[in-house]
N, C-alpha and C positions, 0 to 999 in steps of 0.2 A: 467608588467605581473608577477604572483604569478605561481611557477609551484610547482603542490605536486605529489610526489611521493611514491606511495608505492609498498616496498619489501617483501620480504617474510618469516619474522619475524614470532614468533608466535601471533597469534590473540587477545589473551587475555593479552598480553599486549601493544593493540589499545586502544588509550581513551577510557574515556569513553563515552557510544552512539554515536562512530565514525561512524557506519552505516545508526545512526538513523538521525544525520544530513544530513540536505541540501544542500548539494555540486555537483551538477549538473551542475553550472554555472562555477566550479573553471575547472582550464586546470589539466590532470590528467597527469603522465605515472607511467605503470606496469612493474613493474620489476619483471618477473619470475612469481613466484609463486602471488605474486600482482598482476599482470595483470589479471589472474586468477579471482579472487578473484574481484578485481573491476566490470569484465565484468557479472560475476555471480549475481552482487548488479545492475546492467545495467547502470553502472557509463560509458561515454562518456571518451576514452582515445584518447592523441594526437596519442602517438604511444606505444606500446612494447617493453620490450627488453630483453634478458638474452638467457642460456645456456637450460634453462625449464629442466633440469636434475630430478628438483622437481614434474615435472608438468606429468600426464597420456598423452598419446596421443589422447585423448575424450575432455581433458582439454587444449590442445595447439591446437586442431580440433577448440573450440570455441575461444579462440581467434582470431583465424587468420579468423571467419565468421566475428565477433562484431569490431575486431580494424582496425583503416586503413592502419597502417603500422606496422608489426609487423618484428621484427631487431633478431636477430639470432646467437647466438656463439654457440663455440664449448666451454665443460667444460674446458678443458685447453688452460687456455688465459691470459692475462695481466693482465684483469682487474676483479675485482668483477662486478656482475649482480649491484650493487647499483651504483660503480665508473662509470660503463657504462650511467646507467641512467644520472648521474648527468653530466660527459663529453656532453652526446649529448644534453641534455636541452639545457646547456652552447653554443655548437656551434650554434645549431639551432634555437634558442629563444630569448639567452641573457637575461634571464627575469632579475628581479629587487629583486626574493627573491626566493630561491627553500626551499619547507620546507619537511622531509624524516618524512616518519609513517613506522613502522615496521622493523626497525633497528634493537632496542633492543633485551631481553631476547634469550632463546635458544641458541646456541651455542657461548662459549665465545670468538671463534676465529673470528666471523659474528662482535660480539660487536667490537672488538676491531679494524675488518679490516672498520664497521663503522662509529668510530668514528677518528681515526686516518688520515683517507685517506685524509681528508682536509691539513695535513702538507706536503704533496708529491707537489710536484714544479708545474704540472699541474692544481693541484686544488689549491693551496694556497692561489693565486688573489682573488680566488673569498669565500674566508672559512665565511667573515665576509657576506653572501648573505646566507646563508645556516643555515637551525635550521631542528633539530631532536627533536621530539614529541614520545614521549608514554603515558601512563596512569598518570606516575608518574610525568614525566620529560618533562623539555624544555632544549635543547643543542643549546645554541649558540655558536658561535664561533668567534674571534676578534682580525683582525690584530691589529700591533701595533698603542696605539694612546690614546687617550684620551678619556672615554665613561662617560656618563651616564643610569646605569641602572635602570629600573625602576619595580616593584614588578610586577609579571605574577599575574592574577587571578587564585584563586582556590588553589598556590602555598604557602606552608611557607618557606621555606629554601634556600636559598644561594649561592652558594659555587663559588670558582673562584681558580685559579692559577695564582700567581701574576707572573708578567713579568720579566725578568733578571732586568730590571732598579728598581724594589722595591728590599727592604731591613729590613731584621726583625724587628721587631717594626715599621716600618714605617703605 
């Protein structure tokens, strides 16, 4: 099982024609201001989750009609609305690949708390299961070991961080 989730990043930097495709059949969850946003498109979510800090009360009213389980923090808490999503997929699912939309852009302390939270010891096992998507980007991520990667469509560039065992020029 594929779980995708989306937060509450800004919009315009979702793919492109992320709405316009067909994903009705994938398993969803909304994080916050995503859940939002999914049930608004009449996207089918497993369940919800976050603090809704972002959200109207008209807008967390429809939620809680369209999802079937909608999960609830308080803004101060351990975790970010994303780290929550991704813990509970994990417990509850185990899927095979979770892949994060709306991560990016907007604030740069959201970027950084979503790209980082993979090296925190809870998420770690599972960093190499997990890819972030926007317009621009694919984020994977890779324990230690041996890969081969292969060219994304649509994609020209590159990039990677070598592992403490590489060595300049190598």
């Amino acid at each position: 099982m594929t779980i995708n989730i989306l937060v509450g990043g800004p919009r315009e930097e979702l793919p492109e024609n992320f709405w316009k495709s067909s994903f009705s059949e994938d398993h969803w969850i909304g994080a916050d201001k995503g859940a939002v946003d999914l049930v608004k498109h009449h996207q089918s979510l497993l369940f919800a989750v976050g603090d809704f800090d972002s959200s109207s009360e008209e807008e967390i009213e429809l939620v809680k009609e369209n999802v079937p389980k909608l999960i609830t923090f308080k803004p101060e808490k351990d975790y970010t609305d994303t780290e929550l999503s991704v813990k509970l997929a994990i417990d509850k699912y185990h899927p095979k690949k979770i892949t994060i939309y709306g991560a990016t852009g907007g604030r740069i302390d959201h970027l950084l708390a979503n790209i980082m939270f993979v090296l925190k010891p809870e998420f770690r096992f599972y960093a190499d299961k997990i890819k972030i998507i926007d317009r621009r980007n694919i984020i994977n991520f890779f324990l230690p070991g041996k890969y081969t990667i292969n060219k994304e469509e649509n994609l020209e560039d590159l990039a990677g961080i070598p592992g403490e065992e590489s060595k300049e020029g190598n």
